[in-house]
VMD Tcl script that draws the C-alpha trace (Angstrom):
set ca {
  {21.85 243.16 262.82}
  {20.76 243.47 266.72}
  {19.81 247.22 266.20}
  {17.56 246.71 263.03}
  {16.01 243.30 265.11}
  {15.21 245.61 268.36}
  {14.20 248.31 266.13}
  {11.33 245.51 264.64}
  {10.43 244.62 268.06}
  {10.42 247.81 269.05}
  {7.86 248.87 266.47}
  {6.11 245.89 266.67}
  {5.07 246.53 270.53}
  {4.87 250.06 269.70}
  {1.67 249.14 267.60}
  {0.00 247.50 270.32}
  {0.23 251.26 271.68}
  {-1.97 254.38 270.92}
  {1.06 255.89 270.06}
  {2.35 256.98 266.68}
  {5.41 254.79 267.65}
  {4.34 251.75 266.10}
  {2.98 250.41 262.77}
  {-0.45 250.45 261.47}
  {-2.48 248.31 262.68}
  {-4.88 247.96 259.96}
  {-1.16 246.77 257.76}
  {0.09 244.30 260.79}
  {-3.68 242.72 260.29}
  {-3.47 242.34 256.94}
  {0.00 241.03 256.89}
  {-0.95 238.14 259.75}
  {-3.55 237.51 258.08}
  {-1.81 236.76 254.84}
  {0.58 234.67 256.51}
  {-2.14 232.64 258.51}
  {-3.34 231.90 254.95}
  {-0.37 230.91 253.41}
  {0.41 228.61 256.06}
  {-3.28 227.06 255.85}
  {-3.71 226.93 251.91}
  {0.16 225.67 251.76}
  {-0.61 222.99 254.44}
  {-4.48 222.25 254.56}
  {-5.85 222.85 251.12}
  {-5.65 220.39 248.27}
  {-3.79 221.70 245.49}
  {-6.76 221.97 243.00}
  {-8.14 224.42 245.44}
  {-5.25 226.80 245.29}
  {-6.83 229.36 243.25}
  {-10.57 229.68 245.19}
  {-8.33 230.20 248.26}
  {-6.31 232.65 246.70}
  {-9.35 234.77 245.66}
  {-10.18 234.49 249.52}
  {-6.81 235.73 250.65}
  {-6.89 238.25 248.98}
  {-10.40 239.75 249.55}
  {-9.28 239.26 253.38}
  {-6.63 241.36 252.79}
  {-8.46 243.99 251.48}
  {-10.76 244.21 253.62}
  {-8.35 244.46 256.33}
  {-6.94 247.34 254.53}
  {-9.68 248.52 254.06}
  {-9.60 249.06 250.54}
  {-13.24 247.56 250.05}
  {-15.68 247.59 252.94}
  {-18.67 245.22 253.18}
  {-20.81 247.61 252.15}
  {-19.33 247.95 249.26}
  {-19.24 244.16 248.43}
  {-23.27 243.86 249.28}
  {-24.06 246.65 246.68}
  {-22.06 245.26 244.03}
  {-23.59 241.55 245.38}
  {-27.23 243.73 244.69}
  {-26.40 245.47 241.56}
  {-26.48 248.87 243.46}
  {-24.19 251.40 241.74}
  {-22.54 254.10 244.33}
  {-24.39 257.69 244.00}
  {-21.32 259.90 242.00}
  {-20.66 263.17 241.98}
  {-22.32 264.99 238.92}
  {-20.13 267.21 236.83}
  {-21.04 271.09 237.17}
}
mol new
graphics top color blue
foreach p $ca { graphics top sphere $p radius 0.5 }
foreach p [lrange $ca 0 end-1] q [lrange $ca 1 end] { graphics top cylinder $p $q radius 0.2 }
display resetview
């Protein structure tokens, strides 16, 4: 139980480093994040709000992932479709 809690710290500091050591940092931003807003819509929002704060969690989280970029979110916002690739 020690070894797999100094192994967490261990990685934990080790992402604060430009080391491979460590976690990603993009995932440890995500995950805080996540658990700031837990906290906050468990103890701050009023239950009927639930769901609007859900949908803001989770855009949050993926765009600390970086699974959708702001660019992304103003095109779709504009109607702009992304150029694809035509077939040959």
């Amino acid at each position: 139980m020690i070894k797999k809690l100094n192994d967490i710290f261990i990685k934990l500091t080790g992402s604060l480093d430009t080391h491979s050591k460590g976690w990603s940092a993009r995932k440890l931003t995500a995950l805080f994040a996540i658990l700031m807003a837990a906290y906050i819509t468990k103890y701050h929002v009023p239950a009927a709000d639930y769901i609007h704060a859900l949908y803001a969690w989770q855009i949050l989280a993926l765009l600390c992932l970086g699974i959708i970029t702001v660019e992304q979110i103003i095109n779709f916002k504009n109607g702009n479709t992304p150029n694809e690739p035509k077939p040959e």
